[in-house]
N, C-alpha and C positions, 0 to 999 in steps of 0.2 A: 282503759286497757287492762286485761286480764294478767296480770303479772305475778300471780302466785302458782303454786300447785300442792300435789299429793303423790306425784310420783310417776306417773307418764304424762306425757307433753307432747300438744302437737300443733303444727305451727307452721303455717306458709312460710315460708323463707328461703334468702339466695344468697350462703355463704362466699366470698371472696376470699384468694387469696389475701389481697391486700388490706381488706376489713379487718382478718382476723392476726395480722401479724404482729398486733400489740403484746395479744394476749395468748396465742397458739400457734403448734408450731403444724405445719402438712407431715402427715404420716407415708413417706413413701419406699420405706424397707422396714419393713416388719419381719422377725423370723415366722417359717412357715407359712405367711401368706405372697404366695407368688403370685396372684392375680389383684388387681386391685378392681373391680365394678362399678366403684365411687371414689368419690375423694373421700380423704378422714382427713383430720386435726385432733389434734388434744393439748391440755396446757392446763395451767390454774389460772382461775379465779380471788383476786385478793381480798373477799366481800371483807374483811376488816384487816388493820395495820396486824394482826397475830397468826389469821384464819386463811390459807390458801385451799380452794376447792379442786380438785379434778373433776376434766371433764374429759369428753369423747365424744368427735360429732364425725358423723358418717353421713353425706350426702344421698339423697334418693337417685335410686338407678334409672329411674322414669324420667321427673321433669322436678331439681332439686329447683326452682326458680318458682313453680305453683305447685307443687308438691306441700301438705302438711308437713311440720317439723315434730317429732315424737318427742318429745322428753319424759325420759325411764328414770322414776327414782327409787329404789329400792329401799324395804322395810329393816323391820326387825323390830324396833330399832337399833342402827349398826351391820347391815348388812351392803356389801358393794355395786353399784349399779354394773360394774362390767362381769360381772357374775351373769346376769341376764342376756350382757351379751355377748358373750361365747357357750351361752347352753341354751336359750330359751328364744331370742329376736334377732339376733344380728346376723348379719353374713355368712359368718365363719361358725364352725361348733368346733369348739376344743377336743380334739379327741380322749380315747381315757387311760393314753398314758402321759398324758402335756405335751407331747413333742409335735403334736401335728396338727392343722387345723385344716377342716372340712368344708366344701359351700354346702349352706345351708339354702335349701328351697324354696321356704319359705319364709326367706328373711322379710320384717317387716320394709327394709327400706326398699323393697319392690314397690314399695306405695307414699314412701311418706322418706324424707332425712329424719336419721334420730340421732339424737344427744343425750347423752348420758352423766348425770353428775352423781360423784362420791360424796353421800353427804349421809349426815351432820360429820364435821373435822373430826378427823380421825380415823374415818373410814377407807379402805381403801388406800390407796397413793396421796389421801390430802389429807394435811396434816397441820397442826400447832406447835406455834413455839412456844405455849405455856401451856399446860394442864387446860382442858375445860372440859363443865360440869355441862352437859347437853340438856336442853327439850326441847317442848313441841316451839318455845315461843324463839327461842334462841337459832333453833333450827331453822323454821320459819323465816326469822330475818335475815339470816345467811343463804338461802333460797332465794328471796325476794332481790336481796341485792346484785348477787350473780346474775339473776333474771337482768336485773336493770342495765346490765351493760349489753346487753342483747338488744332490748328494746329501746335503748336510746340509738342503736343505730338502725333498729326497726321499726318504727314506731303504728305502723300500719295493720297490724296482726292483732285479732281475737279468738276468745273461743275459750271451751272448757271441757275437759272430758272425766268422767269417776268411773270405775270399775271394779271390782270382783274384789272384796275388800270387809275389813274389820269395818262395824259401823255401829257397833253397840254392843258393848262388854259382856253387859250383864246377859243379853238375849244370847249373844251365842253361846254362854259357857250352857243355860237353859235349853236349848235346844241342842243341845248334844246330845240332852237325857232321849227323847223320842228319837231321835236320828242314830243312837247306840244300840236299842233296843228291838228298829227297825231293819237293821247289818244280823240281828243274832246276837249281841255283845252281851245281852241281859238275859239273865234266866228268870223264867215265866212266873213264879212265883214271887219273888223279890220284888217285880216291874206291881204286881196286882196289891202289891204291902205299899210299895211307893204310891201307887194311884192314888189310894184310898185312905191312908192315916197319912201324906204329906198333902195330897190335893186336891181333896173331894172328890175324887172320880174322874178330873179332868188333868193330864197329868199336860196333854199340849200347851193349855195355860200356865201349869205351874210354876212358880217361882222360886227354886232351888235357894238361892241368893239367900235368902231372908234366915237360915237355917245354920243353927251353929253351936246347936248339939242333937246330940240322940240321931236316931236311927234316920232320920232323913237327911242329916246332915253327911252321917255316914256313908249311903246310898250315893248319895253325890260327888262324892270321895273316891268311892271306890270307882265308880263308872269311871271317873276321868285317871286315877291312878292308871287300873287295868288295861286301859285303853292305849296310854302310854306306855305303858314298861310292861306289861305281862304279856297281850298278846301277841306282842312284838310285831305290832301293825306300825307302818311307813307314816309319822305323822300329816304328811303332803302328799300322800296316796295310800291311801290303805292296802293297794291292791300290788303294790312297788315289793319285787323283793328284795330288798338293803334295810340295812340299818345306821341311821345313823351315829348311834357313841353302841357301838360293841360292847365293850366293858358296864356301862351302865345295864343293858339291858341284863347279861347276864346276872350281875346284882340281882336283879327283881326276878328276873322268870325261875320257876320251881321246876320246869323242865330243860335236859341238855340240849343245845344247840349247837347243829351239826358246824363242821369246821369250813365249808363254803360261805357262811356270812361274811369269813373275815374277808375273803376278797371281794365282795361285793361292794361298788361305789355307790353313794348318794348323789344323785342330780348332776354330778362333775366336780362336786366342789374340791374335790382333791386336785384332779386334772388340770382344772385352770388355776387352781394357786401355784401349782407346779409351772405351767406355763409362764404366768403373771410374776414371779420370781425367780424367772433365768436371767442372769446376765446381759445375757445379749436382747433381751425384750426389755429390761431395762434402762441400758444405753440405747438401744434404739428411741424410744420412748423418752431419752433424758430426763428421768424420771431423779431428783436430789436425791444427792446421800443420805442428807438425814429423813427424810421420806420411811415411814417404814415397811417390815414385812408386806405385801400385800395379804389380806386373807378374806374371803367371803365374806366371815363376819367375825367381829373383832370378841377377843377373847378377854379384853380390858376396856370397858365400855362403860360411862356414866351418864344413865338418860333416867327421866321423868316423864312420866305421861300425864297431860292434864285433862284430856278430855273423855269420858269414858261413853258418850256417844253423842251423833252428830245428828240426830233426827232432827231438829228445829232447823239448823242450817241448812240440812240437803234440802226439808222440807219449802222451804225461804227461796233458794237457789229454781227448784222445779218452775214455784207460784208465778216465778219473776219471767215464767215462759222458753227456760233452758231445758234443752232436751238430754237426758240420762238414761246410760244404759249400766245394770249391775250383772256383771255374770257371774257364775261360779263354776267350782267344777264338782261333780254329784261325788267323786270319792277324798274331797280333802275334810279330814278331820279337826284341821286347824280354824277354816273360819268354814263351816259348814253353808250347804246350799240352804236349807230351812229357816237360821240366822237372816241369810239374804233374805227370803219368800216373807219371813214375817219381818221384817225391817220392813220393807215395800208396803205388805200392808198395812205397817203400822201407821204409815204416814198420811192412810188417810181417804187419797185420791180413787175414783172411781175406774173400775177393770172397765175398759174400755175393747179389748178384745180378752178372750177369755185364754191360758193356757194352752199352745199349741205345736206339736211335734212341728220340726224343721231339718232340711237335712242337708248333703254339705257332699258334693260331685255322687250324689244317691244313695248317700249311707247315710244313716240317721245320725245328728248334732245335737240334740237335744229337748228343750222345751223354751217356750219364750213366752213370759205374760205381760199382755201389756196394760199399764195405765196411763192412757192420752201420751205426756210426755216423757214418761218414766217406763222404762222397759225390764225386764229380769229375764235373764239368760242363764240357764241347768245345763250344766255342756258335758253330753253323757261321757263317763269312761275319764274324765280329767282329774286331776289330783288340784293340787294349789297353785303350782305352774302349769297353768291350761296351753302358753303356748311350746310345752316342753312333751307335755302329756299329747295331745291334737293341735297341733301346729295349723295346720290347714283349717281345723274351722274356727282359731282364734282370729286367722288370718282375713278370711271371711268374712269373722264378725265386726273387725275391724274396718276394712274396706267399705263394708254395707252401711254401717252406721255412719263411717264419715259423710259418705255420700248423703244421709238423713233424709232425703225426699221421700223414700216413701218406705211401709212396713217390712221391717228387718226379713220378716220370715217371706214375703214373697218375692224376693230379691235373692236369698241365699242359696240358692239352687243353680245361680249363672256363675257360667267360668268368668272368671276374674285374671286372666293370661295377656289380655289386651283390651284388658280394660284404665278407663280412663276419670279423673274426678268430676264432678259436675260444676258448674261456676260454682264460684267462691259465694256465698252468703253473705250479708251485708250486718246479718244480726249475730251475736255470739250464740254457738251453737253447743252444747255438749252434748257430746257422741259415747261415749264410753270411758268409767274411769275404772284403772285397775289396780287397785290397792289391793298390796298382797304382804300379811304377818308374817315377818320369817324366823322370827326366833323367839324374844324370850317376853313374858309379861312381868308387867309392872303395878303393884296395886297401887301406889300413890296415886289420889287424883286429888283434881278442883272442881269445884261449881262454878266459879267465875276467875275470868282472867283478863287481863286486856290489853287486847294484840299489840303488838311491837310498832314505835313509834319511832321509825328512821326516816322517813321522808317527812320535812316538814310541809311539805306541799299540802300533806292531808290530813286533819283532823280526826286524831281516832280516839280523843278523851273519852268520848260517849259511846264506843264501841267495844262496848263488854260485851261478852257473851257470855249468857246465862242458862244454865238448863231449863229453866220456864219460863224463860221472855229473850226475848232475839225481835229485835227491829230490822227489817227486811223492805229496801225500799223499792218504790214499782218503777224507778228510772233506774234501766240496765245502767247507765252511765254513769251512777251517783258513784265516789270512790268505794263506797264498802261494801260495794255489790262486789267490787272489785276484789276483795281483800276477804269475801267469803272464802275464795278457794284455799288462802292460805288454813284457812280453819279446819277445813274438812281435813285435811292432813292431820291436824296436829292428834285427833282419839287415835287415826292409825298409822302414824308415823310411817306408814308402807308405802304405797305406788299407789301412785294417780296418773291420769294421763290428760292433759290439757290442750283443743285443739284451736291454733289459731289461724283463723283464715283472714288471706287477703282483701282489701276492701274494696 
């Protein structure tokens, strides 16, 4: 069984009252939501005697019984998964002064239950009773074990999904150089010095990375500085008018900045932490005293990152005959769409259809390339929250994909209003994982680590992961096929999404 993830999750399942009364309570007065269209729960998770997780599960408005179950984990490292949903997937959107919340249209659980956990502790409403030092590996077994109280009362569900996500350090900070240059951000003469004394000519190749003085090191510097603080571009949209730290930018830009920024909000994160720390939402919610603040993303925060990219695993995961779709959105400057396109091709596999526009109730969606089981989705017009930015074609692409039978793009053109799942698959399927960076980078890495050993059930002495060797085995069933997914998370500690279908 598939019992890890990266951040969204999805998963046939039929919550109970009475199943979930150990551990959650039913949500049925909320302030500002006067309609309910589902059931919800929330509650914590004890994955260790220190560590309690919050969660949020909203039932599918369709058929929560054969319906996919979503699970949304949110990045950063240190950002909240209900952040996603009251601005980006769920039911309701926070309004933007916090006091009201909205239906959302295209809420995913029109298709699918989702649940949401605050993870790694600390995030969010879940919280420790002692100090902890967070990463990928620690994170990971607090995931896995949450997971396992789920699937010990379900044990019938598979599946995996990745998405629109950090997937290699070094390649995106590189491809930012031609995807900067290609916006306008570079002046023409700088880009033809950069070409030609950092890269022989071939600047799409280059590798910035390696460079740690003089004028290319510089060049490198500055693109990413300028890009952040000077031209006062929306790091999750470039094309977003807000800012998010006012004050900083001011610091850096050499020009005045008119007095409308300062009201300008980011994505909601004001609104719903305004919301997320009224009072009455958290009695409602009996949400513990000592619980703290809620906030997006935590301003005291102690993470590690070990892995700085996951191409041998995704690569492993494809071979073993799982279907993957990566999208992005064409204006996020944080994990850029090129990053995607050459991740994809790094890996290998042969274009099996070639790039091709798609579009989404007859407006154009974007591009899709496919390789057999591996898809890449450019989702025109989207920042780094694709379903904040184009709701309706993440929705789409979500829907299409789960469904998997047949090519994404000659599928996305049908109204999806009454529409229905197709049997459940017998084989685990990945459908789409969306791993999404939401805040700050960490250079610490490793080359090898090995995974977290809390079920004895399963032998993971021999289960290192190496950046030039990863043993990948051709029975889906073996455990560490299983215990891939927990991997893929750990380079982007963001969102993934994991689908498990009934059998």
């Amino acid at each position: 069984m598939m019992q890890k993830l990266l951040g969204l999750l999805l998963v046939a399942v039929f919550f109970t009252d009475t199943v979930l009364s150990s551990s959650s309570m039913r949500i049925e007065n909320f302030p500002g939501m006067s309609d309910f269209p589902a059931k919800q729960y929330h509650g914590y998770l004890n994955v260790t005697d220190n560590n309690a997780l919050h969660y949020w599960l909203i039932e599918s408005q369709n058929d929560p019984e054969k319906d996919p179950l979503i699970l949304w984990l949110s990045g950063g490292p240190g950002c909240s998964s209900l952040f996603a949903l009251f601005t980006e997937i769920g039911p309701y959107m926070v309004a933007p002064d916090g006091k009201k919340l909205l239906p959302n249209p295209y809420s995913w659980n029109k298709i699918g239950s989702l649940l949401f956990f605050e993870s790694p502790v600390g995030v969010g409403y879940s919280y420790a009773h002692d100090e902890v030092n967070n990463n990928d590996n620690n994170t990971c077994t607090d995931h896995y074990e949450a997971l396992l109280e789920f699937f010990k009362l379900y044990p019938h569900y598979k599946g995996l999904v990745i998405g629109n996500g950090l997937l290699d350090l070094d390649l995106r900070f590189n491809t930012f150089i031609p995807f900067a240059y290609h916006h306008g951000f570079i002046d023409e003469s700088a880009w033809e010095r950069a070409k030609n004394e950092c890269c022989h000519g071939d600047i799409d190749e280059c590798d910035f990375i390696q460079f740690t003085s003089g004028f290319c090191k510089a060049f490198f510097d500055k693109i990413h500085h300028d890009a952040r603080y000077v031209l006062l571009l929306h790091r999750y949209n470039m094309y977003t008018d807000c800012t998010q730290n006012e004050t900083r930018f001011r610091r850096y830009s050499p020009w005045p900045i008119q007095n409308t920024v300062d009201k300008l909000t980011c994505a909601g994160i004001t609104a719903t932490a305004v919301l997320l720390n009224r009072d009455d939402v958290r009695d409602a919610l009996l949400i513990p005293r000592n619980a703290p603040l809620w906030k997006a993303c935590g301003d005291i925060f102690k993470y590690q990152k070990i892995y700085k990219s996951v191409e041998r695993l995704l690569k492993g995961i494809i071979s073993n005959g799982v279907r993957v779709l990566l999208h992005y959105g064409d204006l996020d400057l944080v994990c850029n769409f090129l990053h995607g396109e050459k991740f994809a091709k790094k890996l290998g596999f042969h274009v099996s259809e070639p790039k091709e526009a798609f579009t989404v109730n007859g407006k154009h969606g974007g591009f899709i390339t496919k390789y057999n089981d591996l898809e890449v989705a450019i989702i025109n017009g989207a920042g780094h929250m694709v379903p904040t930015d184009k709701p309706d074609v993440a929705l789409y692409l979500l829907e299409d994909f789960i469904k998997g039978s047949t090519p994404i793009f000659s599928q996305i053109t049908k109204s999806t209003n009454n529409s229905s799942l197709p049997e459940i698959l017998s084989k685990p399927t990945i459908s789409s994982v969306i791993l999404q960076h939401h805040r700050r980078d960490n250079s610490n890495s490793s080359t090898l680590v090995s995974l977290p050993q809390k079920n004895p059930a399963i032998d993971t002495t021999s289960y290192e992961i190496n950046a030039d060797h990863i043993k990948v085995p051709s029975n889906s069933a073996d455990p560490f096929y299983d215990r891939l997914a927990i991997a893929i998370m750990l380079i982007v500690a963001e969102l993934l999404v994991i689908i498990f279908k009934r059998l």
